[in-house]
C-alpha positions in Angstrom: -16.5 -40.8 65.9 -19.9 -40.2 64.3 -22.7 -42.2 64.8 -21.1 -45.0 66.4 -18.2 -46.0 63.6 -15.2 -45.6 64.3 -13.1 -42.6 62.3 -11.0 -44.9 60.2 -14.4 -46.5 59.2 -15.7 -43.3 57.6 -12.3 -42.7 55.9 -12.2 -45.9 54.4 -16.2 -45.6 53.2 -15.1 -41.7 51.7 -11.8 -43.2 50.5 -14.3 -46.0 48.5 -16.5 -43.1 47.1 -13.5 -40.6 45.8 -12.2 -44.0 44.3 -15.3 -45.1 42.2 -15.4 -41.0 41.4 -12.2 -41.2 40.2 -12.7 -44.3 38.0 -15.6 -42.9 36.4 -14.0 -39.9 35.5 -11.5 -41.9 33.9 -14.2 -44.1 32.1 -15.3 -40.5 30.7 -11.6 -39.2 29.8 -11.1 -43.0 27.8 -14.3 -43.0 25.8 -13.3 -39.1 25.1 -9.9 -39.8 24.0 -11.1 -43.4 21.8 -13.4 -41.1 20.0 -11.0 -38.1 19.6 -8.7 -41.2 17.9 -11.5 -43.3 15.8 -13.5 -40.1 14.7 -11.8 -36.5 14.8 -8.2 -37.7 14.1 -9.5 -40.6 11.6 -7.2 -41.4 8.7 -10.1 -39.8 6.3 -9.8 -36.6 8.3 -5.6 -36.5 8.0 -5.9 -36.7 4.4 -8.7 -34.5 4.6 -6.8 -31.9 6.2 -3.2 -32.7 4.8 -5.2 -31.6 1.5 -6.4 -28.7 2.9 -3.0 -27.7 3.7 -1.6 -28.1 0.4 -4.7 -26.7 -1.6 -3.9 -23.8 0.5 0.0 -23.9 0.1 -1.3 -23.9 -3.9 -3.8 -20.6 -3.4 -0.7 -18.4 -1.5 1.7 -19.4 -4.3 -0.7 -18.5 -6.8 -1.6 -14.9 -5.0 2.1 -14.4 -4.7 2.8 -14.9 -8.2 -0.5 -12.5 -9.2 1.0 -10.1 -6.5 4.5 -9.9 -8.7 2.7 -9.2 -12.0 0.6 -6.9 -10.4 3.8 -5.0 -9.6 4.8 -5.3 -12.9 1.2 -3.9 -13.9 1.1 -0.4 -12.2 5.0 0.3 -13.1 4.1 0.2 -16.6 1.0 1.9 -15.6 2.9 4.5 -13.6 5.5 5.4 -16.8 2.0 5.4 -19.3 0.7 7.6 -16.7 4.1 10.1 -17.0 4.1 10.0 -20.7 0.8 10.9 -21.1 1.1 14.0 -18.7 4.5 15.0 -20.9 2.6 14.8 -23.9 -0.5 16.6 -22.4 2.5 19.5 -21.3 3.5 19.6 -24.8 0.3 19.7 -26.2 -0.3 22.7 -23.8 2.5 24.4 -25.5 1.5 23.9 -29.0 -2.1 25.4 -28.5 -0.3 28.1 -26.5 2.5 28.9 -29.8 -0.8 28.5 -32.2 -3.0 31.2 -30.3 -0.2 33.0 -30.2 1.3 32.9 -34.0 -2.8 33.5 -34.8 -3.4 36.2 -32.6 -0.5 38.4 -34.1 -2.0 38.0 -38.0 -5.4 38.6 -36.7 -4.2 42.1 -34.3 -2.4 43.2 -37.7 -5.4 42.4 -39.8 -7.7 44.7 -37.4 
């Protein structure tokens, strides 16, 4: 006993406390969960989002298709690049047979 009450006094006096504790912490978790319902997960902010979805559904189609031509881009870019180099070869091989049919005029010249 403390202070003259009996224990199942104090019990039922702590019992009354953790109750009202508890009831306002349900209060709280109500008015948290009425405006996570009326504001955050409003009708305006489903369609708000549904169309953020699908305007980005749109922008990774559209990067995928870019993607594909890009592909389509450096192989053409690849077999330019591997043309040019055989034609830079045979242009090598020209200047080379040139010197060479002038050089033999000009050593029998001098």
């Amino acid at each position: 006993m403390a202070r003259g009450r009996p224990a199942s006094a104090i019990s039922l006096v702590k019992g009354g406390a953790l109750v009202n504790d508890l009831r306002g912490t349900v209060q709280k978790i109500d008015t948290t969960m009425t405006r996570l319902n009326q504001d955050t997960l409003s009708a305006q902010n489903m369609e708000n989002l549904k169309a953020s979805m699908e305007h980005l559904n749109q922008a990774t189609s559209a990067l995928a298709e870019s993607s594909k031509k890009l592909d389509g881009v450096i192989e053409q870019a690849d077999s330019t690049m591997a043309s040019a180099e055989k034609a830079a070869d045979g242009l090598q091989s020209a200047i080379a047979d040139t010197r060479k049919s002038c050089a033999a005029p000009c050593k029998a010249r001098g």
